[in-house]
C-alpha positions in Angstrom: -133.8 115.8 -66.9 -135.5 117.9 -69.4 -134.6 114.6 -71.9 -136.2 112.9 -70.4 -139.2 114.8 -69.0 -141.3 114.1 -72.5 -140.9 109.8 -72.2 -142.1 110.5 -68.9 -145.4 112.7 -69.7 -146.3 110.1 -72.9 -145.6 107.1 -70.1 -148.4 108.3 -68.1 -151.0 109.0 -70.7 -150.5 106.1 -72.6 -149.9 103.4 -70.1 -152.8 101.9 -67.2 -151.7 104.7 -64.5 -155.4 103.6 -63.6 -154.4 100.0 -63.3 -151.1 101.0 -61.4 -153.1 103.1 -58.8 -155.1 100.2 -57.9 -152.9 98.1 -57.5 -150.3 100.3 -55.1 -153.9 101.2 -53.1 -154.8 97.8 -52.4 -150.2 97.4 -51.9 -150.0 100.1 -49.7 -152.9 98.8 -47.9 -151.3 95.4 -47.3 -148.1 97.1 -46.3 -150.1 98.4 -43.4 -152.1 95.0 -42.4 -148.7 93.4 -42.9 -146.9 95.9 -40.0 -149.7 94.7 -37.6 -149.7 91.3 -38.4 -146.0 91.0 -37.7 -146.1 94.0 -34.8 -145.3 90.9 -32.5 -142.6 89.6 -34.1 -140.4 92.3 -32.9 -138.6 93.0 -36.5 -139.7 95.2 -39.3 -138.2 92.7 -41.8 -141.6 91.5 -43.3 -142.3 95.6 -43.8 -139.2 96.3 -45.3 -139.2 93.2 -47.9 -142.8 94.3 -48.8 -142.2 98.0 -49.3 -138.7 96.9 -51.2 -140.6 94.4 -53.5 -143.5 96.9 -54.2 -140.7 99.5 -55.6 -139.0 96.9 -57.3 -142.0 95.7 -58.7 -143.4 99.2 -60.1 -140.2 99.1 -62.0 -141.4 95.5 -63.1 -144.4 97.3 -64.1 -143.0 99.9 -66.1 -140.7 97.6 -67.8 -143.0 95.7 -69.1 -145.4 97.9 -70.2 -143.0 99.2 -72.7 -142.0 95.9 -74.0 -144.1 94.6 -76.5 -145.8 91.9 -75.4 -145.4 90.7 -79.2 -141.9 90.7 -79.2 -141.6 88.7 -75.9 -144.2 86.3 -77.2 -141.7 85.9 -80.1 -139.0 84.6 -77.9 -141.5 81.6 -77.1 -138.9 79.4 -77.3 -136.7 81.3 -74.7 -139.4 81.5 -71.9 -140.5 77.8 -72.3 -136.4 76.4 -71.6 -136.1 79.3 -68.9 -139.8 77.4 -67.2 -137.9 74.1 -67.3 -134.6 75.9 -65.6 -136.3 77.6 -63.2 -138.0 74.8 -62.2 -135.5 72.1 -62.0 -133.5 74.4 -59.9 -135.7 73.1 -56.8 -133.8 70.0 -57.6 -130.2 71.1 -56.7 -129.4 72.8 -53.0 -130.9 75.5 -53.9 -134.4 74.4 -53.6 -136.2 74.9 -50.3 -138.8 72.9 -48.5 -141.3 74.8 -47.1 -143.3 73.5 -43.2 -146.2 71.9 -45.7 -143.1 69.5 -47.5 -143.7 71.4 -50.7 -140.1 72.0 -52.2 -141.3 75.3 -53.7 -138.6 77.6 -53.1 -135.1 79.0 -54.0 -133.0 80.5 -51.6 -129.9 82.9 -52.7 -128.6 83.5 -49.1 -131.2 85.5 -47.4 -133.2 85.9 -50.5 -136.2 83.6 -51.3 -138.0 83.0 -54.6 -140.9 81.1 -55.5 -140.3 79.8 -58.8 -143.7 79.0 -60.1 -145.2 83.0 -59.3 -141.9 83.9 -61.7 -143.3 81.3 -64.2 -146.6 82.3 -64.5 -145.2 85.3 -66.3 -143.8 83.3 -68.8 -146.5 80.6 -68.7 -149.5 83.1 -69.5 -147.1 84.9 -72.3 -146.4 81.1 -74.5 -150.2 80.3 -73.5 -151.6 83.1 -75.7 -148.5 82.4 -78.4 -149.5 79.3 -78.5 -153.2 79.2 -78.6 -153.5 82.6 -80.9 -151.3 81.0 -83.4 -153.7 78.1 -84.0 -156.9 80.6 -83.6 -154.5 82.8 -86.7 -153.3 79.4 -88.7 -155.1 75.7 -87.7 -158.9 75.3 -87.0 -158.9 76.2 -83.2 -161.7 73.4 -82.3 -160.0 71.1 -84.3 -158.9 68.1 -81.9 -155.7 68.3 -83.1 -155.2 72.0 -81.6 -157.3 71.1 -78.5 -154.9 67.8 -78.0 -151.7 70.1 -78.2 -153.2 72.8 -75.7 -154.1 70.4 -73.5 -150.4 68.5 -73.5 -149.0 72.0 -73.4 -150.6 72.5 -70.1 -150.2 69.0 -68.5 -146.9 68.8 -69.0 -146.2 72.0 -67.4 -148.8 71.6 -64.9 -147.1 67.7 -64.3 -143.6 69.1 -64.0 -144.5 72.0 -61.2 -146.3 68.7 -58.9 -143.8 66.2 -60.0 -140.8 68.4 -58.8 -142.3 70.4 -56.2 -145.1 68.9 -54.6 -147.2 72.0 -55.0 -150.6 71.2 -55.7 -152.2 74.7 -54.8 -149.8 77.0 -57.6 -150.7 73.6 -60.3 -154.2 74.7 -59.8 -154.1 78.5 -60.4 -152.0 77.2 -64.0 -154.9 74.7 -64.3 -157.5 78.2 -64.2 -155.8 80.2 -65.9 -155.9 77.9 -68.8 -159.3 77.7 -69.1 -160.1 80.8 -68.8 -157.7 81.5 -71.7 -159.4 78.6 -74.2 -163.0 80.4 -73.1 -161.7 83.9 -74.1 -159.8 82.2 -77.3 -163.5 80.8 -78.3 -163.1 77.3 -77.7 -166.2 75.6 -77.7 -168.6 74.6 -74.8 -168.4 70.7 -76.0 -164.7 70.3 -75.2 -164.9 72.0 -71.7 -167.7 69.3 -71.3 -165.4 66.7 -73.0 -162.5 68.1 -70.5 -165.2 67.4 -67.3 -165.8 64.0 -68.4 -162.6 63.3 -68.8 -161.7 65.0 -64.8 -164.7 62.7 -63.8 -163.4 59.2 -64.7 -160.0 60.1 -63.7 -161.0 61.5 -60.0 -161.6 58.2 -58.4 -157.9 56.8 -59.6 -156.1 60.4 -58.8 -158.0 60.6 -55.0 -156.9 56.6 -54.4 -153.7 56.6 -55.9 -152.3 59.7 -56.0 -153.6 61.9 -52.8 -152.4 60.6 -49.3 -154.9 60.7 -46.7 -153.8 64.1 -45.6 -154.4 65.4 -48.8 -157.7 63.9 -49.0 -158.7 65.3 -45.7 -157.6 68.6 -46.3 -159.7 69.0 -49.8 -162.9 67.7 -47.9 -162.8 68.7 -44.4 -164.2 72.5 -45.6 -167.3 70.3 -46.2 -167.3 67.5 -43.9 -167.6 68.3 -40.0 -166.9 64.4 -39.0 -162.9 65.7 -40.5 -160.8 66.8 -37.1 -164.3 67.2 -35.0 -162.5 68.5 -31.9 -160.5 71.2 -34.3 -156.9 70.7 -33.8 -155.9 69.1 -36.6 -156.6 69.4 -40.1 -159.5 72.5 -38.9 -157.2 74.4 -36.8 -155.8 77.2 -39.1 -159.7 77.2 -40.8 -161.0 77.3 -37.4 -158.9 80.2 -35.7 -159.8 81.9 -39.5 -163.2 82.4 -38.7 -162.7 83.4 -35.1 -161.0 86.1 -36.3 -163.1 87.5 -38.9 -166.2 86.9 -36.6 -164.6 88.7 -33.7 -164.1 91.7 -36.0 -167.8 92.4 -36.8 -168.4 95.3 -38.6 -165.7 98.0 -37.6 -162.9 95.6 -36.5 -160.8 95.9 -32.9 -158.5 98.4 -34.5 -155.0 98.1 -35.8 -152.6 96.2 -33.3 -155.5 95.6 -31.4 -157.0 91.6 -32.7 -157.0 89.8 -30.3 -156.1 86.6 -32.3 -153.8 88.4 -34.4 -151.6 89.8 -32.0 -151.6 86.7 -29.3 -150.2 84.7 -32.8 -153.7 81.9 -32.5 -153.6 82.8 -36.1 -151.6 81.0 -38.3 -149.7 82.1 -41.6 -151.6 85.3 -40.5 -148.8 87.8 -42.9 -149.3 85.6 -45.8 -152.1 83.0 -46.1 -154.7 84.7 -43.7 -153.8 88.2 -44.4 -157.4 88.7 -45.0 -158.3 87.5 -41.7 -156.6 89.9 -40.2 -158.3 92.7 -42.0 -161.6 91.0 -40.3 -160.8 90.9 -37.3 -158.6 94.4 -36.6 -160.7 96.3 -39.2 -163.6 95.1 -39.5 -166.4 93.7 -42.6 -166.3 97.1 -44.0 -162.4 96.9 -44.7 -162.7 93.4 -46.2 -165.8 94.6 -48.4 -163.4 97.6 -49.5 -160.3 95.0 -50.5 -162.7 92.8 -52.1 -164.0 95.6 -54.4 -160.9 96.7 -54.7 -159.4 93.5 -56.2 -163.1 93.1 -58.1 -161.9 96.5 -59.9 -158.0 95.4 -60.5 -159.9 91.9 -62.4 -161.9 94.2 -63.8 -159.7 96.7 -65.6 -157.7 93.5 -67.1 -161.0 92.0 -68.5 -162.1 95.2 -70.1 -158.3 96.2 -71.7 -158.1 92.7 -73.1 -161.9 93.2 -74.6 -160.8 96.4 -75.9 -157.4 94.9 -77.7 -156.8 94.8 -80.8 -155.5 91.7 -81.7 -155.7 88.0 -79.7 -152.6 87.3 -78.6 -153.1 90.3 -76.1 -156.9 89.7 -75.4 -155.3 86.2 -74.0 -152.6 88.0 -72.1 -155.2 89.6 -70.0 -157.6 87.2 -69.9 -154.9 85.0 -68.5 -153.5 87.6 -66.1 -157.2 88.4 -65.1 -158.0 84.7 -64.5 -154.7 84.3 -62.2 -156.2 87.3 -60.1 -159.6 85.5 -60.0 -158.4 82.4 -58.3 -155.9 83.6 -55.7 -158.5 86.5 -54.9 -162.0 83.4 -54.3 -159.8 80.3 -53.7 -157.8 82.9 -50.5 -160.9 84.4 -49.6 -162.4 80.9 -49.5 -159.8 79.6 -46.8 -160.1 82.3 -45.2 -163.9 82.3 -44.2 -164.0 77.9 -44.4 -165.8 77.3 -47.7 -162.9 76.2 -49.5 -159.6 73.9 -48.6 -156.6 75.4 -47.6 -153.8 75.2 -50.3 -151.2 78.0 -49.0 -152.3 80.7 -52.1 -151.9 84.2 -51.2 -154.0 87.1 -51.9 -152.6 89.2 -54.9 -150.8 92.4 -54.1 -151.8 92.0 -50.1 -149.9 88.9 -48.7 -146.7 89.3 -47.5 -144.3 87.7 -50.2 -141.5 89.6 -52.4 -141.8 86.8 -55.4 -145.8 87.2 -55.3 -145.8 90.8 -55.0 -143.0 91.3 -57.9 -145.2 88.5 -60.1 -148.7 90.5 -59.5 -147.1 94.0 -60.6 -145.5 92.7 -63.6 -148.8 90.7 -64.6 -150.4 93.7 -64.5 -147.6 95.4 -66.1 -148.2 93.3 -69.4 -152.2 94.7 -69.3 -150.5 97.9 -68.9 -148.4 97.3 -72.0 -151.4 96.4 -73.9 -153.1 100.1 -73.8 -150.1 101.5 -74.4 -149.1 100.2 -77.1 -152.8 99.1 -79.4 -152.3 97.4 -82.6 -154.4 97.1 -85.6 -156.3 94.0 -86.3 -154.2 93.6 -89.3 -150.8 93.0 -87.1 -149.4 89.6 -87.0 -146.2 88.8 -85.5 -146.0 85.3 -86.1 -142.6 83.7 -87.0 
């Protein structure tokens, strides 16, 4: 004990215990919403899993934190053929369909995994190999680099939708890509280039590719004519915003929401968490978890502007920008401005592979304080 009572002491001044506390605040928090969300239920299962994947995600946490992110980022190689595995695992009877037909899960027995929050670990770790070695070595603008990013991305981004139908995880890869190339310095024209380019393809993609549910689903946030009488496509949006309206400013209490605990809420443990929040606690609590998140994004935007070298500036830019779209895109289905696509809200929706994904995200900021570089350190191979 006394051994190892020193690693301990230089673990918590050199690592994000700042970052950590955040994190097991707003965890801790969710644990709680969770228990009243699932109060009528009659099992403590969803606590239990929670609670168990928020320990075994601190020890995700403190993992990675001590590895280098460098050395992992060597293994490039590694994580891209273990992306492809993990993927093409949905394939065999393994893989899961979930209600919305997207075969998105693994199932070991009574254990379930969601194999793209596990890849975005990897995915955000080659990401910055990749792009920091042609910031180090090429001409980053050049449109040689931009063309290889760009197929880099697809193709991962085409393998998730072609195998798994999952349209909603494509996207947050989709975001966290461009926030990576803005961080990296890529310039304004190709983002403009990149919009063009989304602009001529859209009409083929919505004709072609989207089925009319899909369609629907994408505009009815935005087009009242979409399921007028509600109890269709509008439903879960619909029962949403009851919920967080009937909450006003203090909330009924915990146990006490009315469409919480008579289940008109869908999804309300893992997709409309935050709706529950509303509704049993009230706009204060959902201004608190907001802020709360805000501050998480936050802390990975400033220890990536305070790194040392690229490669980990892109780590947490690219952890950061994960964080900003399941925070705005779940908020956004939760209050009706934006179309539902089953994304949870980091570190507060029910969900052992998105809790265990969040902590070590933030686990590889963590690793970045603790371990600063000079600007002079390559590890390029």
């Amino acid at each position: 004990m006394k051994k190892l009572k020193p690693h301990v002491k230089d673990f918590i001044k050199r690592a994000d215990m700042l970052l950590l506390a955040l994190c097991l605040i707003c965890s801790v928090f969710g644990i709680v919403v969770i228990s009243s969300a699932t109060a009528s239920f009659e099992t403590s299962r969803y606590v239990v899993v929670q609670t168990a994947s928020m320990l075994l995600g601190i020890g995700l946490f403190i993992l990675l934190t001590v590895i280098d992110v460098d050395i992992l980022a060597s293994k490039w190689a590694v994580l891209v053929i273990f992306e492809i595995i993990i993927v093409t695992l949905l394939l065999t009877p393994m893989g899961y369909a979930d209600d919305t037909g997207n075969r998105a899960w693994l199932r070991f027995g009574f254990i379930g995994i969601q194999p793209t929050e596990v890849m975005k670990i990897a995915f955000i770790i080659v990401m910055a190999k990749h792009i920091s070695y042609l910031k180090s070595y090429k001409s980053l603008n050049s449109t040689l680099s931009v063309g290889q990013l760009t197929l880099h991305c697809f193709l991962t981004l085409g393998y998730i939708v072609a195998i798994s139908k999952d349209m909603g995880s494509a996207l947050v890869f989709l975001f966290i890509f461009i926030i990576m190339l803005f961080a990296a310095g890529v310039k304004l024209y190709w983002f403009l280039i990149g919009l063009a380019g989304t602009a001529a393809v859209t009409p083929f993609f919505w004709t072609k590719v989207l089925n009319q549910r899909y369609r629907d689903r994408i505009l009815s946030p935005y087009d009242a004519s979409i399921d007028a009488e509600g109890y269709g496509i509008r439903w879960q949006s619909n029962q949403s915003k009851l919920a967080l309206a009937s909450g006003q400013l203090k909330g009924s209490g915990l146990y006490q929401g009315k469409q919480t605990q008579s289940e008109a809420l869908p999804e309300k443990q893992t997709d409309f968490i935050f709706s529950v929040i509303g509704e049993e606690l009230g706009m204060i609590a959902c201004l608190f978890v907001f802020l709360l998140l805000l501050a998480i994004i936050g802390r990975c935007i400033y220890i990536g502007v305070k790194s040392q070298n690229d490669l980990s500036m892109l780590v947490c830019m690219g952890v950061a920008g994960s964080l900003i779209f399941q925070t705005f895109e779940n908020i956004g289905m939760c209050i009706g401005i934006a179309p539902i696509i089953g994304i949870t809200l980091p570190f507060l929706s029910y969900g052992g592979s998105s809790m265990l994904s969040s902590l070590a995200l933030v686990g590889l900021v963590s690793g970045v304080k603790y371990r600063p570089k000079p600007k002079r350190f390559r590890s390029y191979h």
